[in-house]
C-alpha positions as CSV (number, residue, x, y, z in Angstrom):
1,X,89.3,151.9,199.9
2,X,87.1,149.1,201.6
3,X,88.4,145.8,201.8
4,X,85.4,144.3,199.3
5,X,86.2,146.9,197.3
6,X,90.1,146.1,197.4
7,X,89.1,142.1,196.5
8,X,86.9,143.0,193.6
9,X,90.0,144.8,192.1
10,X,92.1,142.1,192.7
11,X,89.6,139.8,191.3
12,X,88.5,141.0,188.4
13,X,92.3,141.5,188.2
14,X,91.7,145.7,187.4
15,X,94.7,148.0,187.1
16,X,95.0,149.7,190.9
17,X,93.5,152.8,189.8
18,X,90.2,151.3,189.3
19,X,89.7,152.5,192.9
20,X,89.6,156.3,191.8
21,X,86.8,155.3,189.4
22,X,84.7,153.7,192.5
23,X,84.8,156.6,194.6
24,X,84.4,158.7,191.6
25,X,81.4,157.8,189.7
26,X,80.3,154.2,191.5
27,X,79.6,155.0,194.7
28,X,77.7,158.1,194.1
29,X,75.5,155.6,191.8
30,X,75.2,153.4,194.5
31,X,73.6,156.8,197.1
32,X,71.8,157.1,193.9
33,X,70.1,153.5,193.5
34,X,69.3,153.9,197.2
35,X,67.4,157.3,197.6
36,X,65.5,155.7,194.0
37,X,65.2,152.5,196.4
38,X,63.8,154.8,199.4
39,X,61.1,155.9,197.2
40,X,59.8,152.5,196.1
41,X,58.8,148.9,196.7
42,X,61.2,146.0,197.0
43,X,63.2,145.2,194.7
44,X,63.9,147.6,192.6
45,X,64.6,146.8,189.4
46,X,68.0,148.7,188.2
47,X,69.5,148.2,184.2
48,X,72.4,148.6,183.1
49,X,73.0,148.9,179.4
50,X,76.3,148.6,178.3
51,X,77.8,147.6,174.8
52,X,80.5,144.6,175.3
53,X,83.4,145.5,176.8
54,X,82.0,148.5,178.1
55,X,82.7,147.3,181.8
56,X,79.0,146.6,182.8
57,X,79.3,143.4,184.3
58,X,81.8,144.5,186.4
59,X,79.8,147.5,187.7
60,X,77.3,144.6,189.0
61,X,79.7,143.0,190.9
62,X,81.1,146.3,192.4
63,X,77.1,147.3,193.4
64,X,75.9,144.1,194.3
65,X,78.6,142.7,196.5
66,X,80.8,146.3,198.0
67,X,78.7,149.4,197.1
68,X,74.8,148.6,197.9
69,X,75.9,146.5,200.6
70,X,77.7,149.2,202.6
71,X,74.5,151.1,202.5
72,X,72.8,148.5,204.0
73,X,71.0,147.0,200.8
74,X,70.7,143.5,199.7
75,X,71.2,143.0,195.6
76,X,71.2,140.5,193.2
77,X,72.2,140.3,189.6
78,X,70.6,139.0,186.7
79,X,72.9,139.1,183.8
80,X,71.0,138.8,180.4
81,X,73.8,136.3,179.4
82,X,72.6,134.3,181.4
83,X,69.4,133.9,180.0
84,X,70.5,132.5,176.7
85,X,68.8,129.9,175.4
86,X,70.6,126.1,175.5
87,X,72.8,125.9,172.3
88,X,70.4,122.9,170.8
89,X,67.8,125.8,171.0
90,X,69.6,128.0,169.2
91,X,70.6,125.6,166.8
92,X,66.5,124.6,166.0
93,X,65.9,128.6,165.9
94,X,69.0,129.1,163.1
95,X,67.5,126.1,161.5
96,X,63.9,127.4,161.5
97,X,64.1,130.9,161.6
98,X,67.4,131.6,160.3
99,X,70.9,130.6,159.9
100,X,72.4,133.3,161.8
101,X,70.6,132.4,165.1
102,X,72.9,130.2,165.7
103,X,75.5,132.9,167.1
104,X,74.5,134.1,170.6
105,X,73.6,137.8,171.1
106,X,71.2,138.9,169.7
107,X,67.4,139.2,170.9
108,X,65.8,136.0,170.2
109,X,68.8,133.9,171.5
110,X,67.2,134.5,175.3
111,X,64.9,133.5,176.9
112,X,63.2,136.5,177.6
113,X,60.0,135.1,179.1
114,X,62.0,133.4,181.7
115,X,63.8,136.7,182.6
116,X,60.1,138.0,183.6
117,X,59.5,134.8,186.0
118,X,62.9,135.3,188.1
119,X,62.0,138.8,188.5
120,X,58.3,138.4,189.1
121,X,59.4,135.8,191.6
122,X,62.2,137.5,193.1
123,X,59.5,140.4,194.0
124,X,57.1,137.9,196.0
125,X,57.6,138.4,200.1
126,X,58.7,134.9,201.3
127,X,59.2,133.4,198.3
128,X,60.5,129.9,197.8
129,X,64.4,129.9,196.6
130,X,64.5,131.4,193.0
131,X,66.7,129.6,190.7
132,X,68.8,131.7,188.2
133,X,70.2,130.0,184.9
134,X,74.2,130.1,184.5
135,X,75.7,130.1,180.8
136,X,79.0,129.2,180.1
137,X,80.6,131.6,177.0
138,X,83.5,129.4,177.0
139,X,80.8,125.9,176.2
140,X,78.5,128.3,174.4
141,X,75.7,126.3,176.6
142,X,73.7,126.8,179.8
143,X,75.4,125.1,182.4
144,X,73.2,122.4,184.0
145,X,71.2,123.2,186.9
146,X,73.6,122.3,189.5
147,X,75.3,125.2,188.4
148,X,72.5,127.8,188.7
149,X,72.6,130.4,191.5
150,X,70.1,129.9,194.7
151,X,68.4,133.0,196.3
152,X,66.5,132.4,198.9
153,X,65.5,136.0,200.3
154,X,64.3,138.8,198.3
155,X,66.6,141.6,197.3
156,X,66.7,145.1,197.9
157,X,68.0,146.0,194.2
158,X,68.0,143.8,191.8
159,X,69.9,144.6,188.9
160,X,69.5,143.4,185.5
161,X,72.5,143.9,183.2
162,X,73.2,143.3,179.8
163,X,74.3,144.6,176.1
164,X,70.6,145.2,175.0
165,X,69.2,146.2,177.9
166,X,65.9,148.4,177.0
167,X,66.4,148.8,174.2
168,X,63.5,149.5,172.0
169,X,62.6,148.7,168.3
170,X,64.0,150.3,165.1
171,X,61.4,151.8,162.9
172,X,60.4,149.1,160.1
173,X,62.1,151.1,157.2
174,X,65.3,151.6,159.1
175,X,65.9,147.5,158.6
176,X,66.0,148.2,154.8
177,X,69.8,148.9,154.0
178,X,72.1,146.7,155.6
179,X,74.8,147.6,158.1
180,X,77.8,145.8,157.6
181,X,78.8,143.0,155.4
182,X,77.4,140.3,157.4
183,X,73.8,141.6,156.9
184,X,74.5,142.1,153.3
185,X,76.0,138.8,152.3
186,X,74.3,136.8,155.0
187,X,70.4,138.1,155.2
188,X,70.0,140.0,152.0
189,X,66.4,139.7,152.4
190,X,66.1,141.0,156.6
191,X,64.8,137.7,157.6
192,X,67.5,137.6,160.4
193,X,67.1,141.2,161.5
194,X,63.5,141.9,160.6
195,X,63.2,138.6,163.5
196,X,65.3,140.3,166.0
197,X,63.7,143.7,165.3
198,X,59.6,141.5,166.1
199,X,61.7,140.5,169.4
200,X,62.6,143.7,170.6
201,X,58.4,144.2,170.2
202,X,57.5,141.3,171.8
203,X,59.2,139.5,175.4
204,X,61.8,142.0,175.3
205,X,59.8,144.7,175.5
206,X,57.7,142.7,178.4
207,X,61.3,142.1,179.8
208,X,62.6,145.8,179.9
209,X,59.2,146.9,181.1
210,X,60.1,145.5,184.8
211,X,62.9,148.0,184.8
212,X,62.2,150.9,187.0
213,X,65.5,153.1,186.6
214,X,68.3,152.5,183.4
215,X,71.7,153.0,184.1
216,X,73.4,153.1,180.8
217,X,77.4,152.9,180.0
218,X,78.4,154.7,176.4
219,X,81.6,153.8,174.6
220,X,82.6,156.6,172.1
221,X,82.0,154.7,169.2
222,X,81.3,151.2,167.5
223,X,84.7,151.0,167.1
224,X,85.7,151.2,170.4
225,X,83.2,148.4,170.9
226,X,85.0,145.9,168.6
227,X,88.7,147.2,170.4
228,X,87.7,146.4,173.6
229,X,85.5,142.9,172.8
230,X,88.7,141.7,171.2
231,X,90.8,143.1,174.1
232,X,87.9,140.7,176.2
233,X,88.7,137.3,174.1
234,X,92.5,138.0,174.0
235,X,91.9,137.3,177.8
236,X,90.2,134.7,177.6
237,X,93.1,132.8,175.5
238,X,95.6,133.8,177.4
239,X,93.7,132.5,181.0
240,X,92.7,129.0,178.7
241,X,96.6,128.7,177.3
242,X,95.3,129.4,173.8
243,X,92.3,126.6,173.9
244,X,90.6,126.1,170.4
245,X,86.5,127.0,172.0
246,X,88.5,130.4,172.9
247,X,87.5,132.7,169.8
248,X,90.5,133.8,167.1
249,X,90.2,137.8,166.1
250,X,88.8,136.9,163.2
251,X,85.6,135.0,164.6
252,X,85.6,138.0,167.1
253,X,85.2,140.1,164.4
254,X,82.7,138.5,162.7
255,X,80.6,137.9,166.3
256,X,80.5,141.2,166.6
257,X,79.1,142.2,163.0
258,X,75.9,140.8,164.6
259,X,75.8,143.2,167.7
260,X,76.4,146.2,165.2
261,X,73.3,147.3,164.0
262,X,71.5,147.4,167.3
263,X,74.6,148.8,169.2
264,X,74.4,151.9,167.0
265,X,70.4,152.0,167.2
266,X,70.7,151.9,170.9
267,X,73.6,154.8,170.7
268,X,71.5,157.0,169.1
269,X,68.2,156.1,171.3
270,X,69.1,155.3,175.2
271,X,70.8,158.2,176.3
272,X,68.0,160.6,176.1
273,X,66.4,157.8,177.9
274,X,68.4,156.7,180.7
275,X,68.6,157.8,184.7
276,X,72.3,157.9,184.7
277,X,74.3,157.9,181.6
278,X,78.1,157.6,181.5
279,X,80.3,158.8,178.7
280,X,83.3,156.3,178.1
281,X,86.5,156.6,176.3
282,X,88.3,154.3,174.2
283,X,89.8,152.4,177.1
284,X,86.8,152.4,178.8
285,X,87.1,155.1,181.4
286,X,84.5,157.3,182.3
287,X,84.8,160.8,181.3
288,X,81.5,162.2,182.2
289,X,78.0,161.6,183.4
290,X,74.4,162.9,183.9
């Protein structure tokens, strides 16, 4: 085990074993990105899909900052999360469009169109430092720009991860019946959900159009999705000594009632679709992959 790879572990504060799923499945991934790399212009643009708690963010850090660089390429990642509109934005879109665009997550809460100008400008030779957006989950906010990462040299990869990452559209008539009770007793009429759907059509799609190769991670089921999510916030309590912002399993819960309908969309639609798809168990493992 390299020593990057041995202080990601420790950082991310992942069981020891973590090390066997590297050599395993990451690192072929990484001799993957690079002969797709070898066959393309700079940067190339790499997703990674991943519903929450799948483990995606961590797979960044593991290619950008251990894997890719010990095959001598440069990456940087651009996590959608960070891309999510200021809270007083979201608050005007929940008060506009609808009340549930208040809660974070779903596509319309990014900003979408600025996702295309970091990439488009992180593709220019010699470009002038490119600043990417931080959010805090914790302040539900974008941090302020003293906060925002600098690059200043153009990447090899770049990778752009996130829960929603290409997905497409649902057909028009698939919006009808309602998912769960949150649709049902909170958009009876598919305002809020017939809005995300025009999204996906819109500066997502120009968004997910920069991707050149999809990576996606697949939990079992939705279930697993809401297990590991709460497992997530659980964390986050404990690491904040039980602070109110932290989320109770209830408001988890309900948070992730908004992710459901286009988790199972993109279930059914992106594997067929993506370069490299990894099967997950329940706890996250990978148990297979194409």
């Amino acid at each position: 085990m390299s020593p990057s790879v041995a202080a990601l572990i420790a950082e991310h504060d992942l069981p020891a074993d973590y090390a066997t799923l590297v050599e395993r499945w990451w690192q072929p991934l990484a001799r993957d990105i690079a002969a797709w790399r070898a066959a393309a212009p700079a940067p190339l643009v790499v997703g990674i899909n991943g519903a929450q708690g799948s483990g995606k963010s961590t797979l960044a850090a593991f290619l950008e900052r251990a894997l890719l660089p010990a095959l001598g390429l440069s990456a940087v990642t651009l996590s959608l999360d960070d891309l999510y509109l200021p809270r007083a934005d979201r608050l005007a879109l929940a008060r506009d469009v609808h009340p549930l665009f208040a809660t974070r997550g779903v596509p319309g809460t990014h900003d979408a169109a600025l996702g295309c100008t970091l990439i488009d400008a992180l593709r220019v030779p010699g470009h002038a430092p490119v600043r990417i957006p931080r959010f805090s989950k914790a302040d539900d906010d974008r941090l302020p720009e003293s906060a925002w990462r600098n690059v200043t040299a153009r990447p090899d990869i770049l990778l752009l991860e996130g829960w929603c990452v290409g997905a497409r559209p649902e057909p028009p008539d698939a919006l009808l019946p309602p998912v769960n009770a949150l649709e049902a007793e909170e958009d009876a009429e598919g305002i809020w959900r017939g809005h995300v759907n025009a999204m996906l059509g819109g500066s997502y799609a120009a968004l997910f159009a920069r991707i050149e190769r999809l990576v996606m991670l697949r939990p079992p089921n939705f279930e697993a999705v809401f297990a590991n999510r709460l497992l997530q916030e659980r964390k986050l309590r404990e690491g904040a000594g039980g602070a109110d912002r932290v989320m109770s399993d209830a408001a988890v819960e309900r948070f992730v009632r908004h992710y459901e309908r286009l988790t199972r969309h993109m279930f059914a639609d992106l594997p067929q679709r993506a370069d490299r798809l990894f099967l997950l168990d329940a706890q996250q493992r990978v148990i297979s992959a194409r």
